[in-house]
DRENVOZA-786685 format. One line per field, with one value per residue (C-alpha): residue number from 1; residue in one letter; x, z, y negated. Coordinates in nm, 4 decimals. Layout:
# DRENVOZA-786685
k	NUM_...
r	A_...
u	X_...
w	Z_...
v	Y_...
***
This chain:
# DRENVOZA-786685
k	1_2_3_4_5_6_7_8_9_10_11_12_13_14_15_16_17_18_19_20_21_22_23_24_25_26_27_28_29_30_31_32_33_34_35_36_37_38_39_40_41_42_43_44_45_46_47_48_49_50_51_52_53_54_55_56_57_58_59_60_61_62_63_64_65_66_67_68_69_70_71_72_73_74_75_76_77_78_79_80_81_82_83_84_85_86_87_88_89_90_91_92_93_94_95_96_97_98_99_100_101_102_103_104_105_106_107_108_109_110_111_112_113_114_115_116_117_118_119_120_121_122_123_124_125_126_127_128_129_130_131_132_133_134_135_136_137_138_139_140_141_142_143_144_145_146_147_148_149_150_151_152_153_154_155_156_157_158_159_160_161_162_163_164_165_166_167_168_169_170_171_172_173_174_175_176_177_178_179_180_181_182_183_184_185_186_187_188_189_190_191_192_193_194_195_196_197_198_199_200_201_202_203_204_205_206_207_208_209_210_211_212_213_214_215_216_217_218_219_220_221_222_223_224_225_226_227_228_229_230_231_232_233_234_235_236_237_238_239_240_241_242_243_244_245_246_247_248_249_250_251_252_253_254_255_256_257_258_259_260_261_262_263_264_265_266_267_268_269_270_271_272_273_274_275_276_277_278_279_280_281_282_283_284_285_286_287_288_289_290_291_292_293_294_295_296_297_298_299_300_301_302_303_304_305_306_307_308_309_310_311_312_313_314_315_316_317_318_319_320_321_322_323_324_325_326_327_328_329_330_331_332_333_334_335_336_337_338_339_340_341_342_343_344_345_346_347_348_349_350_351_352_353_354_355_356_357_358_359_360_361_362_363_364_365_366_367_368_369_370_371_372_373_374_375_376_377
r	X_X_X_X_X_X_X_X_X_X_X_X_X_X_X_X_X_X_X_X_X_X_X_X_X_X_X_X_X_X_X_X_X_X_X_X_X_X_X_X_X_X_X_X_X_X_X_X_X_X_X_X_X_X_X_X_X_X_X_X_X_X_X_X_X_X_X_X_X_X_X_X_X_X_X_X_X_X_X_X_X_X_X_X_X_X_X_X_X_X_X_X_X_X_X_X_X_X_X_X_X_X_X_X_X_X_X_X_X_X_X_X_X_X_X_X_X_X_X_X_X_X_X_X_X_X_X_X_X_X_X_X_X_X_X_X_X_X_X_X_X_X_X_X_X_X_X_X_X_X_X_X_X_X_X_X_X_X_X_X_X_X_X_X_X_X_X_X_X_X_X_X_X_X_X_X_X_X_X_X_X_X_X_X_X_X_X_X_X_X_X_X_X_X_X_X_X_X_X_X_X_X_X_X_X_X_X_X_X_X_X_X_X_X_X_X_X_X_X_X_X_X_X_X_X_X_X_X_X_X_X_X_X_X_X_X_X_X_X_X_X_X_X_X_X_X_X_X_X_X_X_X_X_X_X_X_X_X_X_X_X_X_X_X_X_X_X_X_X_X_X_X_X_X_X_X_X_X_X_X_X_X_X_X_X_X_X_X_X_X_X_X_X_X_X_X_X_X_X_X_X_X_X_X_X_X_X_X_X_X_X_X_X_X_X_X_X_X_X_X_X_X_X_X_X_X_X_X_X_X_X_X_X_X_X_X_X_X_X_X_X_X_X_X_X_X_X_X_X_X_X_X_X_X_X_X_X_X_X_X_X_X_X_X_X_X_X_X_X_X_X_X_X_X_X_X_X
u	0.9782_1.0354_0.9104_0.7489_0.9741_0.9802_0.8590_1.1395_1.0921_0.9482_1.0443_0.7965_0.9561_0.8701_0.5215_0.4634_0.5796_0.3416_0.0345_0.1101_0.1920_-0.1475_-0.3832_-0.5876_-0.7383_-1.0334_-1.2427_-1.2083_-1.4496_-1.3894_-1.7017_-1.6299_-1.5577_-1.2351_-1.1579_-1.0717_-1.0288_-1.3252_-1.5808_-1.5267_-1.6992_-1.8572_-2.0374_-1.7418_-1.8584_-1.6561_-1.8511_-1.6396_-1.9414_-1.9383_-1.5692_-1.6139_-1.9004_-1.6387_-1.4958_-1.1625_-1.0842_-1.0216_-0.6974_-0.3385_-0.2995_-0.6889_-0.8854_-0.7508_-1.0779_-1.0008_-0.6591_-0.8636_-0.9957_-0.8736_-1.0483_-0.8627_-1.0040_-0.9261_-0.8110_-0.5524_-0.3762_-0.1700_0.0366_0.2304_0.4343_0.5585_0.9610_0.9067_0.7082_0.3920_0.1003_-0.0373_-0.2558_-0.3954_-0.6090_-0.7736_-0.9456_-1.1419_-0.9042_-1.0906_-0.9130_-1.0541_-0.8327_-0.9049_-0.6243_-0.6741_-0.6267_-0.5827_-0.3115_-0.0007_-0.1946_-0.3035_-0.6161_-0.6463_-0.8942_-0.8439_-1.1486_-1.0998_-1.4186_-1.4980_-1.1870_-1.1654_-0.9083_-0.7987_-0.5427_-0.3386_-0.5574_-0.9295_-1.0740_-0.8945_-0.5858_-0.4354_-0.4225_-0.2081_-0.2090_0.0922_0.1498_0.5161_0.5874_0.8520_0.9254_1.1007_1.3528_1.4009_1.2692_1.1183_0.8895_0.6647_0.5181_0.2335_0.0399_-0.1070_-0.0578_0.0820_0.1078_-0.2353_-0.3485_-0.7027_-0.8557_-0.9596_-1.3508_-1.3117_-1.1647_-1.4971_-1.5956_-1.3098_-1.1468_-0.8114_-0.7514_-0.4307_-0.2909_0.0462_0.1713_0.4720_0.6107_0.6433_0.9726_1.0653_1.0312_1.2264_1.1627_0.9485_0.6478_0.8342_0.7440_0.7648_0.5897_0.5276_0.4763_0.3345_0.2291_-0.0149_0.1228_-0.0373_0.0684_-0.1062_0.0012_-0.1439_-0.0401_0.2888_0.3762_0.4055_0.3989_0.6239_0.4652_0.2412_0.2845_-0.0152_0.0461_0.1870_0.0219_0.1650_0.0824_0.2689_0.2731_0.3092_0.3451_0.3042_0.2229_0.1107_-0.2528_-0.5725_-0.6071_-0.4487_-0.0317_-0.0849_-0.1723_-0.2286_-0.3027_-0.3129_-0.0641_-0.0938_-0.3648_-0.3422_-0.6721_-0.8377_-1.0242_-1.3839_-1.4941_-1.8597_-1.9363_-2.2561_-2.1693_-2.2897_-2.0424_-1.7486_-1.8407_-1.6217_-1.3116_-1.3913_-1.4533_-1.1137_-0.9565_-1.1291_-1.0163_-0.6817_-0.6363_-0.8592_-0.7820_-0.4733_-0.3723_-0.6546_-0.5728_-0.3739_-0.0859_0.0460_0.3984_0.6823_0.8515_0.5519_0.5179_0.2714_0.1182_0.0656_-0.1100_-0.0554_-0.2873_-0.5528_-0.6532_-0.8155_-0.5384_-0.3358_-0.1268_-0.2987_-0.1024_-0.0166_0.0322_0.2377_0.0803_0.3197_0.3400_0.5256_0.6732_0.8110_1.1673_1.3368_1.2805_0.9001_0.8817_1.1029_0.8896_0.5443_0.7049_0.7697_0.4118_0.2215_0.4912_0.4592_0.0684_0.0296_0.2396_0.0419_-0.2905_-0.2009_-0.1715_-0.5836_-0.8816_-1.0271_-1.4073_-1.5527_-1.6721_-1.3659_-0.9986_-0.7541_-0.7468_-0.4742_-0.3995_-0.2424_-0.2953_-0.0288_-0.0187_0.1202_0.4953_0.3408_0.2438_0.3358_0.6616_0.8039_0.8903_0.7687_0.4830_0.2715_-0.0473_-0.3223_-0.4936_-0.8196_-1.0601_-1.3935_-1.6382_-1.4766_-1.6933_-1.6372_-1.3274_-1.2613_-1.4972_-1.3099_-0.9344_-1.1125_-1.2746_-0.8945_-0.7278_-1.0250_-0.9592_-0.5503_-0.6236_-0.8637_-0.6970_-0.3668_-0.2249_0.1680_0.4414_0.5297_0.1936_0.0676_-0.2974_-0.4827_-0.8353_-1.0999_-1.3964_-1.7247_-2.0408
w	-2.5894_-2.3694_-1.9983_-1.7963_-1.5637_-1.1479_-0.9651_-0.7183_-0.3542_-0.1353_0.2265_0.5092_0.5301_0.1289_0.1541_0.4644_0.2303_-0.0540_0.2164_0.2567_-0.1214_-0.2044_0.0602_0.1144_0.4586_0.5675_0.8918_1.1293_1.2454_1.5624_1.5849_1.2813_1.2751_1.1784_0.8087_0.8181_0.5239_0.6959_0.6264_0.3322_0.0117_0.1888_-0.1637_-0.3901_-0.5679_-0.6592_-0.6728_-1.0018_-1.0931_-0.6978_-0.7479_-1.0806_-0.8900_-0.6942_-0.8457_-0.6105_-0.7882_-1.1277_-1.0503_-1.1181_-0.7243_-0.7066_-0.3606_-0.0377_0.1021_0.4262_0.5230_0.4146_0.0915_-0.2261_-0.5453_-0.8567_-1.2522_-1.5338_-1.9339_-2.0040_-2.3711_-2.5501_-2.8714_-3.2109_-3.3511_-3.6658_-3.7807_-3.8067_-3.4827_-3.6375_-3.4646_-3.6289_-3.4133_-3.0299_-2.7845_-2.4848_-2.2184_-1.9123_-1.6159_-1.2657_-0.9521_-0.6468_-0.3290_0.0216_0.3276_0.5716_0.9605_1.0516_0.7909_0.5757_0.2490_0.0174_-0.1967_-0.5653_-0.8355_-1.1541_-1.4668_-1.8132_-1.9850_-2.3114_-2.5025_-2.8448_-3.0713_-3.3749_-3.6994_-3.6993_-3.4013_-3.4211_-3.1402_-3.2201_-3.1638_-2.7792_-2.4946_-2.2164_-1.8402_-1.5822_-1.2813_-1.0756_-0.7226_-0.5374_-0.1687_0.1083_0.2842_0.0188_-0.2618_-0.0467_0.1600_-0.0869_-0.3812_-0.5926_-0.6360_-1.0143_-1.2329_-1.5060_-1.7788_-1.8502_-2.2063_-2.4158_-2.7055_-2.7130_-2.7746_-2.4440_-2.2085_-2.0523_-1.9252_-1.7584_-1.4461_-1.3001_-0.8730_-0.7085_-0.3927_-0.2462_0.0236_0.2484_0.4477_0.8701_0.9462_0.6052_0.7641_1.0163_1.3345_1.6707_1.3984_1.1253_0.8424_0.5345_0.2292_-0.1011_-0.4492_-0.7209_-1.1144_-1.3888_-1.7263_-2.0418_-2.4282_-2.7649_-2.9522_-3.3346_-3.7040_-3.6380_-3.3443_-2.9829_-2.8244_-2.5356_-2.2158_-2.0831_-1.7468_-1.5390_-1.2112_-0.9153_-0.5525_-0.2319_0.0989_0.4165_0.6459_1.0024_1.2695_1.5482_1.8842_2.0493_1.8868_1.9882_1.7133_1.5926_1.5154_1.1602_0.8866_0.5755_0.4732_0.2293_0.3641_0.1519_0.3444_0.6619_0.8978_1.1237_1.4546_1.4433_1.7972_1.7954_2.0913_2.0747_2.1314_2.4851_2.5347_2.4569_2.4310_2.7299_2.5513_2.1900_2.3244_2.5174_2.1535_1.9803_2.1481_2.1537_1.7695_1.7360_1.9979_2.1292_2.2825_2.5455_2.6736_3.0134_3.0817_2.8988_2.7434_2.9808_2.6459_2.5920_2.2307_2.0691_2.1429_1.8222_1.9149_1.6466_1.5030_1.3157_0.9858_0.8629_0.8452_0.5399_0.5004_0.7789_1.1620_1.2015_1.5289_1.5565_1.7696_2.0733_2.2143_2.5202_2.5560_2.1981_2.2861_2.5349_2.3808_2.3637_2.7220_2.8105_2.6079_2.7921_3.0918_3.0610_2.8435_3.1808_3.4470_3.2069_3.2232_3.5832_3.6858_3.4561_3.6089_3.9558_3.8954_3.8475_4.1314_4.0183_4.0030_4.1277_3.8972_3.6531_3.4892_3.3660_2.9650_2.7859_2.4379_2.2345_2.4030_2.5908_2.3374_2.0977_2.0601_2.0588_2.4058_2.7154_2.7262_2.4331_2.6240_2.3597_2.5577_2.2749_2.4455_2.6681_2.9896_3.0703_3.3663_3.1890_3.2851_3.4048_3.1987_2.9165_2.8947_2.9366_2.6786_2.4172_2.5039_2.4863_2.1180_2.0488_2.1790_1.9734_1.6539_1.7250_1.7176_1.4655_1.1722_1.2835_1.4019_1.5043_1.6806_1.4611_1.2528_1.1286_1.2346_1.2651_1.4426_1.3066_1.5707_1.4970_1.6405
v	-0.2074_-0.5005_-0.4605_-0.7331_-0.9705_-0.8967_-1.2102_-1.4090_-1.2700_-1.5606_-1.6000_-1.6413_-2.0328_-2.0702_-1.9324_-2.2107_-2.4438_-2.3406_-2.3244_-2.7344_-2.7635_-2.6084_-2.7614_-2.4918_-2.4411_-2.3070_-2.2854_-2.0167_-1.7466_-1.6139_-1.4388_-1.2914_-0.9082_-0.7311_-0.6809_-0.3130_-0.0132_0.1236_-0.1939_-0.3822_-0.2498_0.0435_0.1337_0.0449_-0.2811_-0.5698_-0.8672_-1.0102_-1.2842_-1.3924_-1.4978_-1.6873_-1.8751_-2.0427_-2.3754_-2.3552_-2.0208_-2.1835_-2.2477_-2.1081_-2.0881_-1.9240_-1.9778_-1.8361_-1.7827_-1.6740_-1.4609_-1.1229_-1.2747_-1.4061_-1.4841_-1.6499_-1.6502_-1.8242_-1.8267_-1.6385_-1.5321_-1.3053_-1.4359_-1.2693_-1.5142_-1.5108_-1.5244_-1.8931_-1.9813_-1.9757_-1.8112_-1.4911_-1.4174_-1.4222_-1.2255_-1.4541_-1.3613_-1.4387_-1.2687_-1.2391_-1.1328_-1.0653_-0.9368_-0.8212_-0.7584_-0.5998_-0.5967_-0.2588_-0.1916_-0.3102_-0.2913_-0.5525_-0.4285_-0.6051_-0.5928_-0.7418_-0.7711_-0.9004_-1.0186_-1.2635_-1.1130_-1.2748_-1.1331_-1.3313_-1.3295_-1.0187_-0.8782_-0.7272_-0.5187_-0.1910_-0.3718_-0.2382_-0.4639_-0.3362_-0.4673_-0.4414_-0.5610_-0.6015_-0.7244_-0.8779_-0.8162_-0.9797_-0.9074_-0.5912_-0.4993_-0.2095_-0.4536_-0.4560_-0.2126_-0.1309_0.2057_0.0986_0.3609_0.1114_0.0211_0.0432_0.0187_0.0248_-0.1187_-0.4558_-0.2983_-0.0972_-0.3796_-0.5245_-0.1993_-0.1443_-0.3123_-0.2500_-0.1553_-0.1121_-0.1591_-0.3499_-0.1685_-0.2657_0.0265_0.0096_-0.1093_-0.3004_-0.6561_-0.8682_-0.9366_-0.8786_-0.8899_-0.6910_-0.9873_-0.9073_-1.0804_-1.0068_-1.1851_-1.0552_-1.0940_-0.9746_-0.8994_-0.8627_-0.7586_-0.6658_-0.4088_-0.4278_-0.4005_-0.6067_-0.4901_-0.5866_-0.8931_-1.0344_-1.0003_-1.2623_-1.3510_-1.4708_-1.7016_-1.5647_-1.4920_-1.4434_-1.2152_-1.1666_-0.8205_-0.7451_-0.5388_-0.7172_-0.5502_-0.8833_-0.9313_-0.8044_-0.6083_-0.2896_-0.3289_-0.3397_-0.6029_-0.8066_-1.1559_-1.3863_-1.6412_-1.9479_-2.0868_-2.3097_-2.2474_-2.4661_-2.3954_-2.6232_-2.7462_-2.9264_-3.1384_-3.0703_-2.6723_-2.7028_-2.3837_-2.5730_-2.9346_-3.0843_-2.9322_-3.0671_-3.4215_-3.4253_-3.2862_-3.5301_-3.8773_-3.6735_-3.6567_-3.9728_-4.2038_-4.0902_-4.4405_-4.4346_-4.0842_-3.9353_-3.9803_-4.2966_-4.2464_-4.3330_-4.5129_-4.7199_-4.6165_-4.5235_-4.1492_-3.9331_-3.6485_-3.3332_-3.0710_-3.3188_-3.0979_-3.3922_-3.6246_-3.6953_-3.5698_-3.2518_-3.2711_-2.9409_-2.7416_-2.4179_-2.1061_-1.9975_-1.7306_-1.6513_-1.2970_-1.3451_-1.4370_-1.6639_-1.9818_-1.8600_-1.7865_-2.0884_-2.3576_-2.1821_-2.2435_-2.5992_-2.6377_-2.5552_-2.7285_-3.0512_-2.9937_-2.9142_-3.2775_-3.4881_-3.3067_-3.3327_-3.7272_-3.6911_-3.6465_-3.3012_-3.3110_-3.0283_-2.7411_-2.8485_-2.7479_-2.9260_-2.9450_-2.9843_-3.0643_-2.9333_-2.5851_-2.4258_-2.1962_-2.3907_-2.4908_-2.8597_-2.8688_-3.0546_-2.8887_-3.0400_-3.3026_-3.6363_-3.7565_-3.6487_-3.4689_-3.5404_-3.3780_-3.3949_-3.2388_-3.0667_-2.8255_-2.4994_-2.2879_-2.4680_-2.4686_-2.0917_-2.0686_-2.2568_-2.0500_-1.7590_-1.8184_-1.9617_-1.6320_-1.4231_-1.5763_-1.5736_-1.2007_-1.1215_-1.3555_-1.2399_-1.5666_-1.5128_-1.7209_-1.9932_-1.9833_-2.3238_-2.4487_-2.7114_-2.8374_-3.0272_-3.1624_-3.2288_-3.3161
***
């Protein structure tokens, strides 16, 4: 009997470049509280109906709802073909998925449901359908691996009564890096057994995740996200706790031209980071004790910052803004002209780094991630 295929390992670098293929963002929480094994689904339930409610999730990529969730469902088919090509019969289904990370641990939790099954020709509903599932992890084939008991198999009467949970675990020390990265890909499978015999395996759309370790966040030194996403931080100005900071972001992305300090080059200023724009302007989270270059590019990111602020009268009650934030590999320091500085209210302004560092921690935001900000009234 054949088995089902192993999905193509994905590098960190290709899942970026799916994130931007997909367009799928989503606005941060930072409020929001940790997604741990210890609160999600305290009473076991897997809202299955909640995640066909959602239009994005009809799609072979599914809905990246946040890093810690994931819903995807759609149509999905087994076939026997004759000798000659010609179809002798099909099982389809309705296959939900809904997935949860995690941010205390290196452990992807799935749950998969088949519903509206419809045998026809050569199949009825005593004919088997059998699930699988396979994985493919980055750097090694040890960086990622399921717990499923599988294959699983059961009538075609028995299936909507039943749904499928397993878990994609990458191991401490399996990645690369400061962080320990690893990622991992993975596929559901599906074949019919009946009075012919087996079909080949179906193979349903792929999905992606990314592990770490790193010791740097504000959260515990273990976790699990759903990578092919790119967030964005929201700023209103009317947020009276954070309103001098969005405005200076805001004629930053939008009005770049009339900001401080003019280009030496006289050309144009294009600021980065605009999640609106069209393509989204991305900016890339820094941070400093990662490596050399990290420290080194911080270091010129505030010296850069602290010239062009010194070149303004400071109002009293105020700091100097800067945008994009130190912490990003954007900054002043990059040396294009490319950024702005502003003086706003001091309160303010600690308020909005501190929601910024919050949210760095608690959706697991690492050197080099991708981001972007959208401001609003």
């Amino acid at each position: 009997m054949s088995t089902p295929s192993v999905p193509k390992p994905s590098t960190p670098a290709d899942e970026a470049r799916l994130a931007l293929e997909q367009q799928q963002t989503y606005e941060a929480d930072p409020e929001a509280p940790a997604v741990t094994r210890n609160t999600v689904r305290p009473n076991g339930v897997v809202d299955f109906d909640a995640c066909r409610k959602r239009p994005l999730g009809h799609r072979d990529q599914g809905e990246v709802i946040d890093h810690f969730h994931f819903c995807r469902w759609g149509t999905d088919r087994v076939v026997q073909l004759e000798g000659d090509g010609r179809v002798a019969g099909t099982i389809t289904f309705t296959e939900t998925e809904v997935g949860l990370g995690f941010g205390d641990a290196r452990d992807i939790q799935m749950d998969v449901q088949l519903t509206n099954l419809k045998p026809t020709g050569v199949f009825d509903e005593a004919a088997v359908l059998s699930w699988d599932v396979t994985a493919g992890g980055w750097p090694s084939a040890r960086s990622c691996g399921t717990d499923a008991t599988h294959p699983y198999s059961a009538p075609v009467a028995a299936w909507p009564g039943i749904f499928m949970g397993f878990n994609l675990k990458s191991p401490k020390g399996s990645g690369q890096g400061l962080d320990d990265i690893a990622t991992c890909v993975w596929n559901n499978h599906y074949q019919a057994i009946g009075a012919e015999g087996p079909t080949v395996w179906s193979d349903g759309p792929s999905a992606g995740a990314r592990y770490d370790s790193s010791t740097y966040l504000a959260r515990p030194a273990a976790g699990a996200i759903f990578d092919r996403v790119t967030p964005h931080m929201t700023y209103h100005m009317t947020d009276k706790l954070v309103a001098g900071v969005a405005i200076h972001i805001y004629f930053a992305l939008d009005f770049p031209q009339i900001t401080f300090p003019p280009r030496t080059d006289n050309r144009p200023k294009v600021i980065p980071g605009n999640i609106r724009a069209n393509p989204p302007s991305l900016i890339h989270r820094l941070y400093a004790g990662y490596d050399a270059a990290a420290q080194e590019r911080s270091n010129k990111n505030r010296a850069e910052k602290d010239r062009a602020c010194a070149r303004l009268t400071r109002p009293a009650g105020t700091d100097c803004d800067e945008y994009p934030f130190a912490s990003s590999w954007e900054g002043a320091g990059l040396g294009d002209g490319n950024f702005s500085v502003m003086y706003v209210d001091s309160a303010q302004n600690q308020k909005a780094g501190s929601r910024l560092s919050t949210w760095y921690g608690a959706d697991r935001i690492l050197n080099g991630d991708a981001f972007g900000m959208n401001i609003m009234w």
